[in-house]
N, CA, C and O atoms as CSV, one atom per row, in Angstrom:
chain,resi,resn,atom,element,x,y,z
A,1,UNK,N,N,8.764,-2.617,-24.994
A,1,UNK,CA,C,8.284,-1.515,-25.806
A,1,UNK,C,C,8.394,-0.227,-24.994
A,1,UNK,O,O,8.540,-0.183,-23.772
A,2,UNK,N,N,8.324,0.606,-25.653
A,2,UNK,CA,C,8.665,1.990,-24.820
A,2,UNK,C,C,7.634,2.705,-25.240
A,2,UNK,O,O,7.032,2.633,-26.312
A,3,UNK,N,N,7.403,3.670,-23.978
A,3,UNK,CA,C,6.447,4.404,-24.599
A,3,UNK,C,C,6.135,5.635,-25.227
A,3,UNK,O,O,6.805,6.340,-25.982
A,4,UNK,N,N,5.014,5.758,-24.783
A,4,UNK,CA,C,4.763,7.283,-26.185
A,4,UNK,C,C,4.505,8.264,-25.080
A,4,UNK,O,O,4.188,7.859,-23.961
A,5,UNK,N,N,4.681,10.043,-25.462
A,5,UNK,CA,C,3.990,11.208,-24.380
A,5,UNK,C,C,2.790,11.388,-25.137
A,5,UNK,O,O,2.311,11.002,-26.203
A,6,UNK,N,N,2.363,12.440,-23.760
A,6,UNK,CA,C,1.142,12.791,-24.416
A,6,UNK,C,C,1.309,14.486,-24.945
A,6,UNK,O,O,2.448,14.627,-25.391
A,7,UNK,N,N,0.792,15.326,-24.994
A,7,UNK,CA,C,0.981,16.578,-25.580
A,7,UNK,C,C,1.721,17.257,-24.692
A,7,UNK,O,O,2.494,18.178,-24.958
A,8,UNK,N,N,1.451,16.738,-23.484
A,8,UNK,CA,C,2.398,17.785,-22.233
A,8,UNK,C,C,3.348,17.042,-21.965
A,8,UNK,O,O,3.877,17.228,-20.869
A,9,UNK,N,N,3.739,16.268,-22.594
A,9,UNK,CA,C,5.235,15.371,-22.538
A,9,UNK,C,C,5.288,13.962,-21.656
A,9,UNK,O,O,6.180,13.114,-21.695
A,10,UNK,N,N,4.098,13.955,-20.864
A,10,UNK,CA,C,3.906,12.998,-20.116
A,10,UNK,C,C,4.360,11.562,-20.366
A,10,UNK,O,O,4.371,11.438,-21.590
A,11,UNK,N,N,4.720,10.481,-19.828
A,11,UNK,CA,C,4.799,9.388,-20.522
A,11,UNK,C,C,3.550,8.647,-20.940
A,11,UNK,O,O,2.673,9.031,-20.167
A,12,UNK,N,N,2.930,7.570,-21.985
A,12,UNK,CA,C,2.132,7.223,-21.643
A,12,UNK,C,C,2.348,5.833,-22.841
A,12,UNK,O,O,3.044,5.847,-23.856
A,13,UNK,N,N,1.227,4.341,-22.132
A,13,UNK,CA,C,2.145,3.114,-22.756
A,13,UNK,C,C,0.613,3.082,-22.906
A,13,UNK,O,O,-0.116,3.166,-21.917
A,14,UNK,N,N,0.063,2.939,-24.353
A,14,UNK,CA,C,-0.989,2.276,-24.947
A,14,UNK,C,C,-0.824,1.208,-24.436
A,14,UNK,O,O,0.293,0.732,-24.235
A,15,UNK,N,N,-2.403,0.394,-24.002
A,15,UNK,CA,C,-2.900,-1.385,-23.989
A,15,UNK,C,C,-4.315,-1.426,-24.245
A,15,UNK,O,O,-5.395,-1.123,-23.738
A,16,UNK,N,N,-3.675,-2.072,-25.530
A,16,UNK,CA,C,-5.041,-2.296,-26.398
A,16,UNK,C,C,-5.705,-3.491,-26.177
A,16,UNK,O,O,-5.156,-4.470,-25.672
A,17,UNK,N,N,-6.726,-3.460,-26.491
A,17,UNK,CA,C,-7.933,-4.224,-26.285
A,17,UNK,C,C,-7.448,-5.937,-26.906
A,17,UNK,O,O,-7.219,-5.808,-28.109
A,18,UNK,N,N,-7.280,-7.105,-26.562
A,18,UNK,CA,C,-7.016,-8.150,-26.796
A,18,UNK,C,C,-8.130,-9.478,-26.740
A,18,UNK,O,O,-8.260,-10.363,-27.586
A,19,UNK,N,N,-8.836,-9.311,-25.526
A,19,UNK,CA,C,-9.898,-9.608,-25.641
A,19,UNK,C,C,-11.344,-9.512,-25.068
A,19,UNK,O,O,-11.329,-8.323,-24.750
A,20,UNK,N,N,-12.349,-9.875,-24.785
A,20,UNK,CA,C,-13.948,-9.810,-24.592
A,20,UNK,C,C,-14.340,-11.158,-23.930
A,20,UNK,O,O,-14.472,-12.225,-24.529
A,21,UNK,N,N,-14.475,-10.985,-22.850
A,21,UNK,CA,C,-15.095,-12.268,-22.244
A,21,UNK,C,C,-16.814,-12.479,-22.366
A,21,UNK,O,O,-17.617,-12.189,-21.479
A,22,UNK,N,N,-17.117,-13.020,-23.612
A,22,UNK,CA,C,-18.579,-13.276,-23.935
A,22,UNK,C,C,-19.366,-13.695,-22.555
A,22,UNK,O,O,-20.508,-13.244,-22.472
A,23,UNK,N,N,-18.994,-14.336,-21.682
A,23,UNK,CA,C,-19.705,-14.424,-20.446
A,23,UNK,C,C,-20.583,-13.477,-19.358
A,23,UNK,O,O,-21.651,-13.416,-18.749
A,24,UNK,N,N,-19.008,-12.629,-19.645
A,24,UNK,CA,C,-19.301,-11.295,-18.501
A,24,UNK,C,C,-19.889,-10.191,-19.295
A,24,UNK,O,O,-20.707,-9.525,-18.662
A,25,UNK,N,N,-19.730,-9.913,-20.231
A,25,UNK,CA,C,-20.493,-9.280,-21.875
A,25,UNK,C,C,-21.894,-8.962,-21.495
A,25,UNK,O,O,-22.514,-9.979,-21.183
A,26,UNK,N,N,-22.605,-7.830,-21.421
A,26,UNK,CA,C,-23.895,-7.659,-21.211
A,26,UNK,C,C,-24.269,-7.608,-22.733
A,26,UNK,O,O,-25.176,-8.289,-23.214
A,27,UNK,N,N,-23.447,-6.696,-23.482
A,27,UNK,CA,C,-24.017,-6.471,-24.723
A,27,UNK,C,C,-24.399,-4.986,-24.499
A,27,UNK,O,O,-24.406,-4.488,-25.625
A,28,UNK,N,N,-24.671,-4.183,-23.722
A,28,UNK,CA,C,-24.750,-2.600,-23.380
A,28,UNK,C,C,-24.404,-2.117,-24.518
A,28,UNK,O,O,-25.307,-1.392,-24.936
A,29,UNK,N,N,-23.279,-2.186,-25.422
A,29,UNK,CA,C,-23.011,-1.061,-26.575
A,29,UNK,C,C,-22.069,-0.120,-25.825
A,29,UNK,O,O,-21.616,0.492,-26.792
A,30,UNK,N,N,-21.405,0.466,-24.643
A,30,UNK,CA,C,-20.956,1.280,-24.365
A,30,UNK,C,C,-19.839,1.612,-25.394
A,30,UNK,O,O,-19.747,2.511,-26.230
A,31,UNK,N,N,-18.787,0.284,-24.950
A,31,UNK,CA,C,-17.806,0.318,-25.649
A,31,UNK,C,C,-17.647,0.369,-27.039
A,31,UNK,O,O,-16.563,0.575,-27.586
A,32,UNK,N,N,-19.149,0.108,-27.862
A,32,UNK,CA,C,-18.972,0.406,-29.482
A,32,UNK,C,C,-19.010,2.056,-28.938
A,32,UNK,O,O,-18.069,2.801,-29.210
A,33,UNK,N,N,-20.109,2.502,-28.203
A,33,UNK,CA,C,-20.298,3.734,-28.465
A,33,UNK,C,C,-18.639,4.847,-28.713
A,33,UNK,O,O,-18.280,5.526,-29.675
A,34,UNK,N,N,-18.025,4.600,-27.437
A,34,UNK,CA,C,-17.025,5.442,-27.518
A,34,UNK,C,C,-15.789,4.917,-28.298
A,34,UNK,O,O,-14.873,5.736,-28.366
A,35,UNK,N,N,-15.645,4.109,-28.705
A,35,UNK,CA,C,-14.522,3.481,-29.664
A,35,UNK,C,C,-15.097,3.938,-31.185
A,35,UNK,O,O,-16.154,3.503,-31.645
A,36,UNK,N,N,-14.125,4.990,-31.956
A,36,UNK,CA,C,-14.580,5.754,-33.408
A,36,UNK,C,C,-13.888,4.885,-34.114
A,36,UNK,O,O,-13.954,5.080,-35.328
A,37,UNK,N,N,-12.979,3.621,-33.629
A,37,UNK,CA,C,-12.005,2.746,-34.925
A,37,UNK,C,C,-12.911,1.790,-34.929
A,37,UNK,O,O,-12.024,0.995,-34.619
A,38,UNK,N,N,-13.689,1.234,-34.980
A,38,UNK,CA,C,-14.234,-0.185,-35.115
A,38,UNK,C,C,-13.958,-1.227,-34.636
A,38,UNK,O,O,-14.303,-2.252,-35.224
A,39,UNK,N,N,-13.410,-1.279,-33.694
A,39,UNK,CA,C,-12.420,-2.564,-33.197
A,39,UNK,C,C,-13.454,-3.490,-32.840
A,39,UNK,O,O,-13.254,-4.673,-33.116
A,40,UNK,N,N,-14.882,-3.055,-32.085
A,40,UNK,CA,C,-15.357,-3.831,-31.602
A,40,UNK,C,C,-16.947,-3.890,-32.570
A,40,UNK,O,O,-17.152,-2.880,-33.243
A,41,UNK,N,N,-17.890,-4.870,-32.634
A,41,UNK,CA,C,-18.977,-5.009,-32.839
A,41,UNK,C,C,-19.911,-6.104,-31.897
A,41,UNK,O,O,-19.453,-6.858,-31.038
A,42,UNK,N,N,-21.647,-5.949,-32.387
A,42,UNK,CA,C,-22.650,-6.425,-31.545
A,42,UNK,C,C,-22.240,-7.842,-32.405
A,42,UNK,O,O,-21.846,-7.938,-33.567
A,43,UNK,N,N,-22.519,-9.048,-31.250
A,43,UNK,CA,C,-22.381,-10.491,-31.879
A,43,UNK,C,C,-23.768,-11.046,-31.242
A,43,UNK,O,O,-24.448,-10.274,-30.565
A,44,UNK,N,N,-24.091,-12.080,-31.409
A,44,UNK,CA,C,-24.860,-13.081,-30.615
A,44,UNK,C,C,-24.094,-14.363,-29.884
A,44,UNK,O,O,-23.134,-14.894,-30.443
A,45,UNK,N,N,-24.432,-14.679,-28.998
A,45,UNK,CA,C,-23.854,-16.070,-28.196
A,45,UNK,C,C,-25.059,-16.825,-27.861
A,45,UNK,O,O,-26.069,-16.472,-27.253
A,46,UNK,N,N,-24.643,-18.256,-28.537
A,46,UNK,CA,C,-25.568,-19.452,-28.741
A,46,UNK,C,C,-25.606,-20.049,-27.593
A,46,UNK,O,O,-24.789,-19.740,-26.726
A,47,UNK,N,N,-26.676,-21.128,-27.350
A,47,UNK,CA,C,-26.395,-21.833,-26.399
A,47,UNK,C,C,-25.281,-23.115,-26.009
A,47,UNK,O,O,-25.178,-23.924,-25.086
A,48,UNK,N,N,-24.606,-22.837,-27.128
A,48,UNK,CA,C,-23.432,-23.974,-27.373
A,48,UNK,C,C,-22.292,-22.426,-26.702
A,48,UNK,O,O,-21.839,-22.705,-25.591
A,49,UNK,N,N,-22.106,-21.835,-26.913
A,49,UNK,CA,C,-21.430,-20.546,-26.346
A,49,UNK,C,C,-20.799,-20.024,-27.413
A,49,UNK,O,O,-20.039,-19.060,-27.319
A,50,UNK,N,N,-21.096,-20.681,-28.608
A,50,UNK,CA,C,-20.390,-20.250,-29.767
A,50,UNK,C,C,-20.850,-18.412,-30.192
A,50,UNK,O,O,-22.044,-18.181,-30.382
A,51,UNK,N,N,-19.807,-17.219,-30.306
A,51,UNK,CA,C,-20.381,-16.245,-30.885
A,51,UNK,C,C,-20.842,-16.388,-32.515
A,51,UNK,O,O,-20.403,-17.279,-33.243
A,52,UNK,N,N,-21.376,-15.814,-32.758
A,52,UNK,CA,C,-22.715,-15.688,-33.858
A,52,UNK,C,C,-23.268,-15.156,-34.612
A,52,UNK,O,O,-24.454,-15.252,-34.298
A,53,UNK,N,N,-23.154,-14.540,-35.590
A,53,UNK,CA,C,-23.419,-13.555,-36.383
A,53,UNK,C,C,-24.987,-13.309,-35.915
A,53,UNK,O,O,-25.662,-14.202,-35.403
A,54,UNK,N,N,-25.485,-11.923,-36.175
A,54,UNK,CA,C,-26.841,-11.515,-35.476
A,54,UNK,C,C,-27.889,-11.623,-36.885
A,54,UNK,O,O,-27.831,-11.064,-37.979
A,55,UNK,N,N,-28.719,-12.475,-36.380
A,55,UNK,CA,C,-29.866,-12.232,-38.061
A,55,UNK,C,C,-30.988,-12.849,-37.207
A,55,UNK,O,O,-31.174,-13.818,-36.471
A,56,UNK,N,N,-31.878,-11.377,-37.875
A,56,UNK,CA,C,-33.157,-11.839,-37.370
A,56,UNK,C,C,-33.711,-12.848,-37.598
A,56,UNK,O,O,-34.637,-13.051,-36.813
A,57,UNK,N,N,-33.473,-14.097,-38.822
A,57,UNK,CA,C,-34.297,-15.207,-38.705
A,57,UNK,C,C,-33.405,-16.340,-37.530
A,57,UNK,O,O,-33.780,-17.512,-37.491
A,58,UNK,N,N,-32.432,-15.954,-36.775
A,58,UNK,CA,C,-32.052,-16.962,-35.833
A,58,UNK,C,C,-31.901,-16.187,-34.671
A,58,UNK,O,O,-30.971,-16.464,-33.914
A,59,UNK,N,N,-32.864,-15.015,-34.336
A,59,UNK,CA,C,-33.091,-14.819,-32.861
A,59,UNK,C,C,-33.566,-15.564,-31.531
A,59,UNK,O,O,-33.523,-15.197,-30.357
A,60,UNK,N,N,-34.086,-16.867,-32.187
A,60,UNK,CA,C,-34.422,-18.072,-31.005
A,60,UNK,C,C,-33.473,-18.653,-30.857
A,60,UNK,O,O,-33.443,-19.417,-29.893
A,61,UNK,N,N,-32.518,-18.572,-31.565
A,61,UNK,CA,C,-31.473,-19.700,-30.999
A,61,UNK,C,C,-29.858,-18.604,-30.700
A,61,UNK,O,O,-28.738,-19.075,-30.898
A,62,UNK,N,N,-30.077,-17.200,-30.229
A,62,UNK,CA,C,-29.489,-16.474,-29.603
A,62,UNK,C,C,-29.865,-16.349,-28.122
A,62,UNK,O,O,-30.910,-15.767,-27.832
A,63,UNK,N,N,-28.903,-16.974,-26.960
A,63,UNK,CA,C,-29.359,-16.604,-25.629
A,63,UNK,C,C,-29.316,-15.229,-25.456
A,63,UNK,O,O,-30.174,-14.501,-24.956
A,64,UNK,N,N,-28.190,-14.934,-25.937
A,64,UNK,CA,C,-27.760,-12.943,-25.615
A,64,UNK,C,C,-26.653,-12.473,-26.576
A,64,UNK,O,O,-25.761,-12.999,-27.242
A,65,UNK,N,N,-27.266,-10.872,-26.265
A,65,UNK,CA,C,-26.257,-10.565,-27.296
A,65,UNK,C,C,-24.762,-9.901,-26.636
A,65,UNK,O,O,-24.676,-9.660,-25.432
A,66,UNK,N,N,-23.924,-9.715,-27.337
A,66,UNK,CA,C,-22.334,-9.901,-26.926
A,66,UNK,C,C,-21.753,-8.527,-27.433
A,66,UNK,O,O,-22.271,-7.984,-28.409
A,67,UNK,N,N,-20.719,-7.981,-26.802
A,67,UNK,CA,C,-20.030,-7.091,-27.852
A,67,UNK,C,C,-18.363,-8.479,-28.293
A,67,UNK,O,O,-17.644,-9.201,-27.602
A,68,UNK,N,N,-18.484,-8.166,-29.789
A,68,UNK,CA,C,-17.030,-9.295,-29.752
A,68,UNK,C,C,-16.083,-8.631,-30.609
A,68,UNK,O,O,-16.442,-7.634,-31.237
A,69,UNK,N,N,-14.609,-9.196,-30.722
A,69,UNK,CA,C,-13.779,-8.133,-31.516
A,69,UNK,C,C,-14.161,-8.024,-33.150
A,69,UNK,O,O,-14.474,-9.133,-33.583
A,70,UNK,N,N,-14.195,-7.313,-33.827
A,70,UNK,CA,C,-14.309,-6.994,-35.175
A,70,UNK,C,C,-13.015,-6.922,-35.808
A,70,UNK,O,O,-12.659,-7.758,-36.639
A,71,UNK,N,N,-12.357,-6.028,-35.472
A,71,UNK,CA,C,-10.944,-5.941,-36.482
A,71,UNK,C,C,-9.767,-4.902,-34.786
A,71,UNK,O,O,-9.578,-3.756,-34.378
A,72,UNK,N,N,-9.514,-5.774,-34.576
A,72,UNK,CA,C,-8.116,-6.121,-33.401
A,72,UNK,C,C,-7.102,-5.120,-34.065
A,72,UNK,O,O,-6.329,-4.641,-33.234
A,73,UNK,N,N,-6.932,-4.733,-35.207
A,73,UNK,CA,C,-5.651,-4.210,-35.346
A,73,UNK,C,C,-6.089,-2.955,-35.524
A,73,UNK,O,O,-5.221,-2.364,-36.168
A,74,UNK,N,N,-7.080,-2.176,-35.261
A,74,UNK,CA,C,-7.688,-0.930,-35.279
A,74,UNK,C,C,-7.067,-0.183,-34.058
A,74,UNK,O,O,-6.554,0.932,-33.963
A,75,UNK,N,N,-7.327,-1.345,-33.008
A,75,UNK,CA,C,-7.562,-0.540,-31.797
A,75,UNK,C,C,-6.117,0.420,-31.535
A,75,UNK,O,O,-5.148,-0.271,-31.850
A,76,UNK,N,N,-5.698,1.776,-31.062
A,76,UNK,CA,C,-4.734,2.286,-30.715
A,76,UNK,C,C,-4.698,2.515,-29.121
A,76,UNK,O,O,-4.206,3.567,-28.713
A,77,UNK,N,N,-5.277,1.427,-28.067
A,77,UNK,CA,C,-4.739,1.270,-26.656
A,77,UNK,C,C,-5.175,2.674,-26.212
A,77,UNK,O,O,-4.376,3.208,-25.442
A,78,UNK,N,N,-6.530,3.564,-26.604
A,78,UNK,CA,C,-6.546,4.744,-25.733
A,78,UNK,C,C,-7.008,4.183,-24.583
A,78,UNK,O,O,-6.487,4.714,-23.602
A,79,UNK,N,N,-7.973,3.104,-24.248
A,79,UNK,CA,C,-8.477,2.769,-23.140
A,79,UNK,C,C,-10.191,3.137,-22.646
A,79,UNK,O,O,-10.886,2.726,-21.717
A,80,UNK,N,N,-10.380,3.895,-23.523
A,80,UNK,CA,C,-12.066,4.444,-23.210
A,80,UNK,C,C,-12.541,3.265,-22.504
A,80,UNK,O,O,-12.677,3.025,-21.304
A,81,UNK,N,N,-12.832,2.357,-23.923
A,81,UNK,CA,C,-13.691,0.631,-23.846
A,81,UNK,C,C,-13.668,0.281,-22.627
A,81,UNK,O,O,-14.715,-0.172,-22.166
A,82,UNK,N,N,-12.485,0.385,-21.755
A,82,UNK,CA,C,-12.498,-0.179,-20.598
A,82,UNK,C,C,-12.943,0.607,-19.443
A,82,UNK,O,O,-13.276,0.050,-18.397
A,83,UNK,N,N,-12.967,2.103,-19.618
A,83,UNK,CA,C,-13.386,3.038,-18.683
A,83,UNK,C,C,-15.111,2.799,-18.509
A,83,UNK,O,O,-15.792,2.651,-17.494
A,84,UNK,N,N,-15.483,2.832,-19.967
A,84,UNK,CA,C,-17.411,2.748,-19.947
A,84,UNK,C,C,-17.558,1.392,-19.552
A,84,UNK,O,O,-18.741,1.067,-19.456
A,85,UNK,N,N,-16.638,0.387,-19.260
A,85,UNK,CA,C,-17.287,-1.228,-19.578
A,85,UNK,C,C,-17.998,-1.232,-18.084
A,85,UNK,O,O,-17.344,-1.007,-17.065
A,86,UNK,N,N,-19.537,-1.539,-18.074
A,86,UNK,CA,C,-19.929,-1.952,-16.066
A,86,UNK,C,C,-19.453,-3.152,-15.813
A,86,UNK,O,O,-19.167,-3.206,-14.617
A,87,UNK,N,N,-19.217,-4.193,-16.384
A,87,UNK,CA,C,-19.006,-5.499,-16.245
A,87,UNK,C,C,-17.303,-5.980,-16.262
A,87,UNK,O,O,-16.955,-7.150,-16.100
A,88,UNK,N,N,-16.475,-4.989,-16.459
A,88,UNK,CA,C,-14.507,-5.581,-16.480
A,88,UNK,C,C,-14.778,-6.403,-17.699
A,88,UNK,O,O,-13.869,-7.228,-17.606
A,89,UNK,N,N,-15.389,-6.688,-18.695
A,89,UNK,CA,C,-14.787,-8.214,-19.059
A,89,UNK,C,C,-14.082,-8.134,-20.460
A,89,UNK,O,O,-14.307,-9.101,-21.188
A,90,UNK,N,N,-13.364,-7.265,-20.907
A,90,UNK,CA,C,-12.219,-6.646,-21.114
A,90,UNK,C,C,-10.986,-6.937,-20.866
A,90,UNK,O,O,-10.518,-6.602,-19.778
A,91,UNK,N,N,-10.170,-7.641,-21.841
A,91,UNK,CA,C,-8.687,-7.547,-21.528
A,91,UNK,C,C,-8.161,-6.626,-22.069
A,91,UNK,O,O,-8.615,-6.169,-23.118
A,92,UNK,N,N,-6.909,-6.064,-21.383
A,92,UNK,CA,C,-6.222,-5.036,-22.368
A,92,UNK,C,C,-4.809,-5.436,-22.185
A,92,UNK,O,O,-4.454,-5.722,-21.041
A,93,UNK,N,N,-3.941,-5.496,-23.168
A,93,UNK,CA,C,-2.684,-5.364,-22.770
A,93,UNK,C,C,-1.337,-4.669,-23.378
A,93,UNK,O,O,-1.581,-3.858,-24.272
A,94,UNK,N,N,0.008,-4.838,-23.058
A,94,UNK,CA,C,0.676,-3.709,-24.230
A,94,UNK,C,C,1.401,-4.432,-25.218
A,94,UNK,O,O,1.928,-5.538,-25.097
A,95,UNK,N,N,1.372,-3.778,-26.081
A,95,UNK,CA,C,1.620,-4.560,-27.261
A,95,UNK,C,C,3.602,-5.409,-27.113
A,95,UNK,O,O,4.668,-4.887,-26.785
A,96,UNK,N,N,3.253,-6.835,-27.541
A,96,UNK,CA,C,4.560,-7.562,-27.360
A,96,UNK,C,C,5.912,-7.291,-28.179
A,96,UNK,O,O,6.922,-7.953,-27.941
């Protein structure tokens, strides 16, 4: 793939967000915060490790909460998500 400039002609190769390692995942919100496409949302992770839709009548059987992908084909590879993330657990890569 080749890439794109930026306004001053620069080169520059989008890598978008692919995946979220629920492990390393604090759940912080950073990355919803600065991402305006939706790519990502808050999940829950069970003790089976399964992610989880969040509802208050099954907050006991949520260990923690997760950021997980929402809709993958949003993302346009600016990279914020990965700049705010404290934890790396973030993949990004360029599109195949």
């Amino acid at each position: 793939m080749s890439g794109f400039v930026t306004r001053g002609g620069r080169e520059w190769v989008p890598e978008y967000l692919v995946s979220i390692d629920p492990e390393a995942c604090i759940g912080c919100g950073r990355c919803f915060k600065v991402c305006g496409r939706n790519v990502m949302t808050l999940k829950g992770l069970n003790e089976d490790g399964d992610i989880v839709e969040l509802d208050d009548d099954d907050d006991d059987e949520i260990e923690k909460r997760v950021m997980a992908m929402e809709d993958a084909e949003a993302c346009i590879g600016c990279g914020a998500c990965a700049r705010v993330c404290p934890t790396n657990c973030q993949t990004h890569a360029m599109a195949a």
